[in-house]
C-alpha positions in Angstrom: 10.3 21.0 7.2 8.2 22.4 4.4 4.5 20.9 4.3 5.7 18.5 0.8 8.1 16.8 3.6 5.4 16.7 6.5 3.2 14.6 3.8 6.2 12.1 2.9 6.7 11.8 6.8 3.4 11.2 7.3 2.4 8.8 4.7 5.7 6.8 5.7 4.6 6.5 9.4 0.9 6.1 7.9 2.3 2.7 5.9 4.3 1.7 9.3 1.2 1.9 11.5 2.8 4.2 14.2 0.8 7.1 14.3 -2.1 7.7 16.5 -6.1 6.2 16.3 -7.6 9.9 15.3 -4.1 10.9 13.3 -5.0 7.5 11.4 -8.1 8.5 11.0 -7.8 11.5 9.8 -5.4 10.6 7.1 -7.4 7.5 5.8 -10.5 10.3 5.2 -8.0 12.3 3.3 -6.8 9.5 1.2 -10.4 9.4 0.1 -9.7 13.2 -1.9 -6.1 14.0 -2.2 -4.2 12.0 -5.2 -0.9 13.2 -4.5 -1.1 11.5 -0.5 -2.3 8.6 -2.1 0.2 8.3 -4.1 2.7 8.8 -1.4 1.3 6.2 0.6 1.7 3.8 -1.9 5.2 4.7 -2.9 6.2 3.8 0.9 4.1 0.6 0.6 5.9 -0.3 -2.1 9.6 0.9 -0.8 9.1 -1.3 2.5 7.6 -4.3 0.8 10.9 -4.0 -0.8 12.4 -5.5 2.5 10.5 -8.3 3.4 11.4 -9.6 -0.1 15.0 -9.3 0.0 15.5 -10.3 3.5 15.7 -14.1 4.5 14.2 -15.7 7.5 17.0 -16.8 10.3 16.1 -19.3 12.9 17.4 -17.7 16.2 20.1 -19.8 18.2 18.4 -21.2 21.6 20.6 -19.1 23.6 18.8 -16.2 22.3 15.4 -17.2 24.3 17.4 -17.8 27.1 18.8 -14.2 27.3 14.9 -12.7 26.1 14.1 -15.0 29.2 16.8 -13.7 31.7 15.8 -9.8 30.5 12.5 -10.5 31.3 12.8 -11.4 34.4 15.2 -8.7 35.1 12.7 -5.8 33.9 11.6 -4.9 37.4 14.9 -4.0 37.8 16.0 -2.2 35.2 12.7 -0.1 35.2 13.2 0.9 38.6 16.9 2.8 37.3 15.5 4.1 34.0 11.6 4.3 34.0 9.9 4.6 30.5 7.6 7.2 31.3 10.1 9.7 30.6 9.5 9.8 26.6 6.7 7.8 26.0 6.8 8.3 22.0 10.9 8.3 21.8 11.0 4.6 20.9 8.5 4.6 18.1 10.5 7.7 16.9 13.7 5.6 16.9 12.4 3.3 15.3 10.5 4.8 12.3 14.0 6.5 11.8 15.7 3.1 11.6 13.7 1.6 9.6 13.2 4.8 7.2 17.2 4.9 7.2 17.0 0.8 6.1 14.1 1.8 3.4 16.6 4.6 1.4 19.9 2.7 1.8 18.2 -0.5 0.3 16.1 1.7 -2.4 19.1 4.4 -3.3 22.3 2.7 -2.5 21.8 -1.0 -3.0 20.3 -1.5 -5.9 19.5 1.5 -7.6 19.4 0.4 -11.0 16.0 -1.4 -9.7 14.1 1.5 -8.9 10.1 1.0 -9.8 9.2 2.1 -12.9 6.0 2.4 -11.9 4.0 5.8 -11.0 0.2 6.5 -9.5 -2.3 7.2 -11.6 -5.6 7.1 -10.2 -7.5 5.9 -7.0 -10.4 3.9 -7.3 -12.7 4.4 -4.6 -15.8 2.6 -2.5 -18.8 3.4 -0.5 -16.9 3.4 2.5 -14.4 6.6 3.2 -10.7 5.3 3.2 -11.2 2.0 1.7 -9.7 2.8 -1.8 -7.2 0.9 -4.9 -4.4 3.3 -6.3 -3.7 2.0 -10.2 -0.3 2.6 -11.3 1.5 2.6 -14.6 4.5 1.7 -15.8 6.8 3.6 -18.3 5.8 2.0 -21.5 2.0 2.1 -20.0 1.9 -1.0 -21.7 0.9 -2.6 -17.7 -0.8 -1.5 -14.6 -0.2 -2.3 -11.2 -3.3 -2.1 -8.7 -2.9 -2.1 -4.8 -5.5 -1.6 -2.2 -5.7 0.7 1.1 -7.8 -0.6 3.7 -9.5 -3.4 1.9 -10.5 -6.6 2.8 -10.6 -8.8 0.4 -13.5 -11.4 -0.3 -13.0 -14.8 0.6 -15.7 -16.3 -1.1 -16.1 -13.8 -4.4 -13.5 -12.6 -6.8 -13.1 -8.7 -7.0 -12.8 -8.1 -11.0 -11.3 -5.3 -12.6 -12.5 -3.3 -15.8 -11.3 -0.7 -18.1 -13.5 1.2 -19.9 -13.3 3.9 -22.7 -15.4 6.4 -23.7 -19.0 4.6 -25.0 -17.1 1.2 -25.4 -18.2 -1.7 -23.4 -16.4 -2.6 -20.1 -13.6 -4.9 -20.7 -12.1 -7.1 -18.0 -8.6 -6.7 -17.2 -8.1 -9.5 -14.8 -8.9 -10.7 -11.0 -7.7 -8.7 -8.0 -6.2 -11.4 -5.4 -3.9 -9.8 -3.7 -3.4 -6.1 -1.5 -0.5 -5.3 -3.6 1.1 -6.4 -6.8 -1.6 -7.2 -9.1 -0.5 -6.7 -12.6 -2.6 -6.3 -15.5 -1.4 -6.0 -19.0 -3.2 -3.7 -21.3 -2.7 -5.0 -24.9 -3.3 -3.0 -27.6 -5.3 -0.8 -25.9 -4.1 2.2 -24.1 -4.8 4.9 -21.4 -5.8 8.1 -21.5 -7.2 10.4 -19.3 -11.1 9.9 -20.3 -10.5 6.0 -19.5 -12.3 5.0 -16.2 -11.1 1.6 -14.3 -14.1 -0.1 -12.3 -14.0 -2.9 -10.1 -17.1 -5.3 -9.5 -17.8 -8.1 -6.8 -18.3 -11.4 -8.8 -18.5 -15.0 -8.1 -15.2 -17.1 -7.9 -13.4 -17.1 -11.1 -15.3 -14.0 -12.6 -18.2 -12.7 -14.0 -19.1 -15.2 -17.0 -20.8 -12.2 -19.2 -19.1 -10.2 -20.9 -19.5 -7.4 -18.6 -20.3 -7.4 -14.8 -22.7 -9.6 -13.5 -22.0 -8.2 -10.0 -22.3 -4.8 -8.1 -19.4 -2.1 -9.1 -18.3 -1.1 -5.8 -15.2 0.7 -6.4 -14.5 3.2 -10.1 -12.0 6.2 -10.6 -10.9 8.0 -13.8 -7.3 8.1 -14.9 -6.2 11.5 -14.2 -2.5 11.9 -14.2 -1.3 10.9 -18.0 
């Protein structure tokens, strides 16, 4: 496996939440400088979002709690033939394959001709090493798409975003509500790699100036156009 690979691993078992506390932590400091991880992190964000959205909830049959039940009470048993200490990490293996496996067939073979158009762009980043937003772009850059990594987001304030070109003032794109998905259309205007995105803590609804009226607490450039 060639070290390209080891990062796409990585930031797949990253987005799953499998890997260990200081392996975690490491990688969230290195989100902080490396672009091309970022973007890899939100590419697998984005490729198992992908399931939740296409799979429908099933009510299970009441037989089903009946057999969890009966294993249950059978687990003294079956540890003592086939104790778990042998591979401690074997199951999360399994499972990251599994679920990696579901991630391609569904993004490759099921509905290919729906592949994102969208691609990374920049990182916006905080005070705070790890917490970040990753801008995308679509094709036509006619539209941006803004995620966040390791955020949390205000309950009682709106987090606003702002794009701003060369010595024009800062013009407000939109609110930020959600961790992933939030889709700002760019008009007439477009981006270019001296344009800086900015995002400011205001009260609900936005800031009623035509700038900021609160703290900027997360800015990047574009860098990848």
């Amino acid at each position: 496996m060639n070290i390209q690979e080891n990062d796409d691993f990585l930031a797949a078992e990253f987005v799953l939440g499998v890997l260990d506390e200081p392996t975690r932590v490491q990688l969230e400091r290195r989100l902080a400088t490396d672009v091309s991880f970022a973007q890899q992190v939100t590419r697998w964000q984005k490729a198992f979002s992908g399931i939740d959205v296409t799979t429908q909830d099933v009510t299970p049959a009441p037989d089903v709690w009946w057999a969890i039940q009966r294993d249950i009470n059978q687990s003294p048993r079956v540890a003592a033939v086939a104790p778990v200490r042998s591979r401690p990490t074997a199951w999360i293996g399994w499972a990251f394959a599994a679920t990696l496996a579901g991630v391609l067939v569904f993004t490759y073979v099921t509905k290919p001709e729906q592949a994102s158009p969208m691609r990374p762009v920049a990182v916006l980043n905080g005070a705070q090493p790890g917490e970040q937003f990753v801008v995308s772009v679509n094709k036509s850059a006619s539209m941006i798409q803004v995620s966040a990594l390791n955020v949390t987001l205000p309950q009682s304030k709106n987090l606003q975003l702002w794009l701003i070109k060369g010595s024009n003032p800062p013009r407000s794109l939109g609110l930020i509500t959600h961790h992933t998905g939030n889709e700002f259309k760019l008009g007439a205007e477009s981006l270019d790699n001296q344009s800086v995105l900015a995002i400011s803590l205001e009260p609900v609804g936005g800031s009623k100036l035509a700038g900021p009226s609160g703290p900027v607490i997360f800015q990047g450039k574009i860098s990848t156009l």
